[in-house]
Biotite code that builds the C-alpha atoms (Angstrom):
import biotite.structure as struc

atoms = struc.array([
    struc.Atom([-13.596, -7.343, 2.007], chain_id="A", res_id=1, res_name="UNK", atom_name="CA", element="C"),
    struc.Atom([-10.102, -6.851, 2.399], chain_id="A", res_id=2, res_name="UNK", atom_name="CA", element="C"),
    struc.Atom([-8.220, -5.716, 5.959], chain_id="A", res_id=3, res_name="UNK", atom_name="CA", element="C"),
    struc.Atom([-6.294, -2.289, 5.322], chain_id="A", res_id=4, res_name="UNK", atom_name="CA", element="C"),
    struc.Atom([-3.228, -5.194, 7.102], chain_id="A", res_id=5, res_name="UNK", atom_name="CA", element="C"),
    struc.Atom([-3.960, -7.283, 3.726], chain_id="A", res_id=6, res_name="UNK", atom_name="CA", element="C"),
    struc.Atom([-3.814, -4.350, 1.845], chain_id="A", res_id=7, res_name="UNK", atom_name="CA", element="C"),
    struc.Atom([-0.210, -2.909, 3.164], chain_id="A", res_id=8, res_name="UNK", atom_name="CA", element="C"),
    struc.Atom([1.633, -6.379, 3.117], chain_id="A", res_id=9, res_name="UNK", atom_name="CA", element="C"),
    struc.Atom([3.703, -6.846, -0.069], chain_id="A", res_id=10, res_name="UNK", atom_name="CA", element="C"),
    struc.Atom([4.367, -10.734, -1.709], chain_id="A", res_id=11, res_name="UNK", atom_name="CA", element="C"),
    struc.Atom([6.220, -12.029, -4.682], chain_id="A", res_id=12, res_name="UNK", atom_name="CA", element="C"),
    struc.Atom([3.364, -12.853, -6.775], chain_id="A", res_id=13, res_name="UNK", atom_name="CA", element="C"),
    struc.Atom([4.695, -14.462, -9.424], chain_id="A", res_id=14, res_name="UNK", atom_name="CA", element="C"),
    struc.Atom([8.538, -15.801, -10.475], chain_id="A", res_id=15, res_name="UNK", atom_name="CA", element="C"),
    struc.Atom([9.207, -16.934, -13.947], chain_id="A", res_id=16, res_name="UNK", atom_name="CA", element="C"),
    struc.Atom([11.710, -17.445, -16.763], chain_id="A", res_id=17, res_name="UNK", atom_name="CA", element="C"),
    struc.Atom([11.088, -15.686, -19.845], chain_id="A", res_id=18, res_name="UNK", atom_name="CA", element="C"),
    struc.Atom([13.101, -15.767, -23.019], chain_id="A", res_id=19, res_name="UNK", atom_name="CA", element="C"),
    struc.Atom([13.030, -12.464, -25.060], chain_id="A", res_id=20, res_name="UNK", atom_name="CA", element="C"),
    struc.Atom([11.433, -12.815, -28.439], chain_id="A", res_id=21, res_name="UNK", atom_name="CA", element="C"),
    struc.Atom([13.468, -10.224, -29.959], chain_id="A", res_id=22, res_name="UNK", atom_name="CA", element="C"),
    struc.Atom([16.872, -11.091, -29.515], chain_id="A", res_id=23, res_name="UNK", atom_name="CA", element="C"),
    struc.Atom([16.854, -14.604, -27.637], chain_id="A", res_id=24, res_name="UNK", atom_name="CA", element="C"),
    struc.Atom([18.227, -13.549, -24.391], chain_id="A", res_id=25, res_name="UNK", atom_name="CA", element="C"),
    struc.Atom([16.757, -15.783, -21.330], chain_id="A", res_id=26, res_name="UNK", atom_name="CA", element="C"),
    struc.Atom([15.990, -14.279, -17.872], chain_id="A", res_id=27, res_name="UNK", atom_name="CA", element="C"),
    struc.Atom([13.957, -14.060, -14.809], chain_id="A", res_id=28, res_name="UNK", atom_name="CA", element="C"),
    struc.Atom([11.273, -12.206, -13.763], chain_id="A", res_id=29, res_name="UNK", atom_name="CA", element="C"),
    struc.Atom([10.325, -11.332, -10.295], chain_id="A", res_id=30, res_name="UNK", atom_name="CA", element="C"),
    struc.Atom([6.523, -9.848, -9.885], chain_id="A", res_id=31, res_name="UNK", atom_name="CA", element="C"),
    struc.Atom([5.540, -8.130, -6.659], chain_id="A", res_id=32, res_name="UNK", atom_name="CA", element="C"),
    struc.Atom([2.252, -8.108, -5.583], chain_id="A", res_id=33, res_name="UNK", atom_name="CA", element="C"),
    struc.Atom([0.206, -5.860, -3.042], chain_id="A", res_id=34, res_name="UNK", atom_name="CA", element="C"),
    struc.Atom([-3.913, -6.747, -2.681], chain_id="A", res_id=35, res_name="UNK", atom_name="CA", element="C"),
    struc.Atom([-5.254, -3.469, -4.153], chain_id="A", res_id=36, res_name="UNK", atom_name="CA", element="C"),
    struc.Atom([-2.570, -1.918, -5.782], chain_id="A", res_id=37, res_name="UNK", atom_name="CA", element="C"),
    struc.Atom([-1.718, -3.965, -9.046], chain_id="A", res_id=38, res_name="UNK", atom_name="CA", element="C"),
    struc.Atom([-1.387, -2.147, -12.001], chain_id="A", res_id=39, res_name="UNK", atom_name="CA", element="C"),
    struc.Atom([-0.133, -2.737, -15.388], chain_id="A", res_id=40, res_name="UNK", atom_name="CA", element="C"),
    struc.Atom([3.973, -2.420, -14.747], chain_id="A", res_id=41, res_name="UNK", atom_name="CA", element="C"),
    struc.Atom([6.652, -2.626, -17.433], chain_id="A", res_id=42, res_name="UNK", atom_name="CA", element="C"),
    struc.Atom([10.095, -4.482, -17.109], chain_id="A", res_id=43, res_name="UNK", atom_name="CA", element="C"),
    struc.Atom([12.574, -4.605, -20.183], chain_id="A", res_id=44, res_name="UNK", atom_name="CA", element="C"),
    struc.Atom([14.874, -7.260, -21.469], chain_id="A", res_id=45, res_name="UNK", atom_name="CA", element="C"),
    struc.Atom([18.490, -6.968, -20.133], chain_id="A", res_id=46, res_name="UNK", atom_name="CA", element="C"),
    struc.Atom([20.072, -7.321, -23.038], chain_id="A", res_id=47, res_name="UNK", atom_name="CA", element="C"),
    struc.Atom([18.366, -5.300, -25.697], chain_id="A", res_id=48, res_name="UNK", atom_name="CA", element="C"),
    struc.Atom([15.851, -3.098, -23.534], chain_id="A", res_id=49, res_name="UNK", atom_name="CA", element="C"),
    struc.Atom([12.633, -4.844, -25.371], chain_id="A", res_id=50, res_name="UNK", atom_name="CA", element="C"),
    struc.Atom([9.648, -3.613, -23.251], chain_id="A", res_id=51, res_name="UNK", atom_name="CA", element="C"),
    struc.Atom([7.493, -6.350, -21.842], chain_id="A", res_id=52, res_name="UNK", atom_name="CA", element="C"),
    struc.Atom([4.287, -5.511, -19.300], chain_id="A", res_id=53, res_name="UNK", atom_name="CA", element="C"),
    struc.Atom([2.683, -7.716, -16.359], chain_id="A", res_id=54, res_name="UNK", atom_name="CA", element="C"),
    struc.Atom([0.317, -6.768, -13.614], chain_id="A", res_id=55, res_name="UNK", atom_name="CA", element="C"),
    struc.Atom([1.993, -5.704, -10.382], chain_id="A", res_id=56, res_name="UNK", atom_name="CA", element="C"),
    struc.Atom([2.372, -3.703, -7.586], chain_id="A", res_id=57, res_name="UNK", atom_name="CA", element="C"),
    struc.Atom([5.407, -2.275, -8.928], chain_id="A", res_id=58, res_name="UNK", atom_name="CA", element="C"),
    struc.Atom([7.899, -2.861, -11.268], chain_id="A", res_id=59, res_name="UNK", atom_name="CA", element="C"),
    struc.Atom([9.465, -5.895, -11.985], chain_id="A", res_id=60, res_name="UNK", atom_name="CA", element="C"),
    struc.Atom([12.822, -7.261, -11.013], chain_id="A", res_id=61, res_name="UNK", atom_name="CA", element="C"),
    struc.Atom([14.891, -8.747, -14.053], chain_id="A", res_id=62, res_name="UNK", atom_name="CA", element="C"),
    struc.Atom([17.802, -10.711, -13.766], chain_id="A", res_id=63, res_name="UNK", atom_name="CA", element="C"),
    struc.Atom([19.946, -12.254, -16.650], chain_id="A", res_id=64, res_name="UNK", atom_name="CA", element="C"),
    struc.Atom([20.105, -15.592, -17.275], chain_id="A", res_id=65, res_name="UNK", atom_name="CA", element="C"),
    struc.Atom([21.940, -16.300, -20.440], chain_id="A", res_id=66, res_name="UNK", atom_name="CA", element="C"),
    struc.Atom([22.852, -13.804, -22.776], chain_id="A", res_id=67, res_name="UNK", atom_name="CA", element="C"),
    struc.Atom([21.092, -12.878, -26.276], chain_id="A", res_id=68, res_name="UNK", atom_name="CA", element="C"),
    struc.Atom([21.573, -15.440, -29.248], chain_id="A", res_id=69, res_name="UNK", atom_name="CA", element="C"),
    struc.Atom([21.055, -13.256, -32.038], chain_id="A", res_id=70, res_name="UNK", atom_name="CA", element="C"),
    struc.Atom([24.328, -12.037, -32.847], chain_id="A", res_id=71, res_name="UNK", atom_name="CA", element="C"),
    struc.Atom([23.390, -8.409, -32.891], chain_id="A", res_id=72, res_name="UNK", atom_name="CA", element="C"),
    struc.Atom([24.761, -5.663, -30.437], chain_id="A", res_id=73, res_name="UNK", atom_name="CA", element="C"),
    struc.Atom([22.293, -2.894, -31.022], chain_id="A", res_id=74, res_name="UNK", atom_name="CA", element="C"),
    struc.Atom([18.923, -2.386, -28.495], chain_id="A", res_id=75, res_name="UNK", atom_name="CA", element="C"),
    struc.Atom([15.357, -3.321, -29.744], chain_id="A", res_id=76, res_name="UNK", atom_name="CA", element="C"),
    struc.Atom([14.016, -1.656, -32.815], chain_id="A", res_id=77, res_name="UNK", atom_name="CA", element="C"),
    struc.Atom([10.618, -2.182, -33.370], chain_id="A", res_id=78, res_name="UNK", atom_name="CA", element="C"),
])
């Protein structure tokens, strides 16, 4: 059993590059985690807003990497 101290301290539990399969745009993803309080969070790409989900404590932090390759301007449309 977890320690209510395990349970209130926060980590990065997971950091990784992702490359959006709508419009081609590559960036990272920084997951937070909390023991007992993951849920399924949703974090977007940067460049056209695509929604993408992981389990976490809270949401997400995105960060662009490279910018889309499509060649379209518009947001995702599924």
């Amino acid at each position: 059993m977890s320690s209510w101290v395990e349970a209130t301290k926060g980590y990065q539990k997971d950091d990784f590059e992702k490359v959006c399969d709508y419009c081609g745009a590559k960036f990272r993803v920084q997951v937070p985690g909390q023991k007992g309080h993951e849920e399924s969070e949703e974090y977007y790409c940067p460049e056209c807003n695509k929604e993408y989900r992981c389990r976490a404590s809270n949401s997400p932090t995105v960060s662009l990497i490279s910018k889309r390759t499509d060649g379209r301007t518009g947001g995702y449309q599924e």
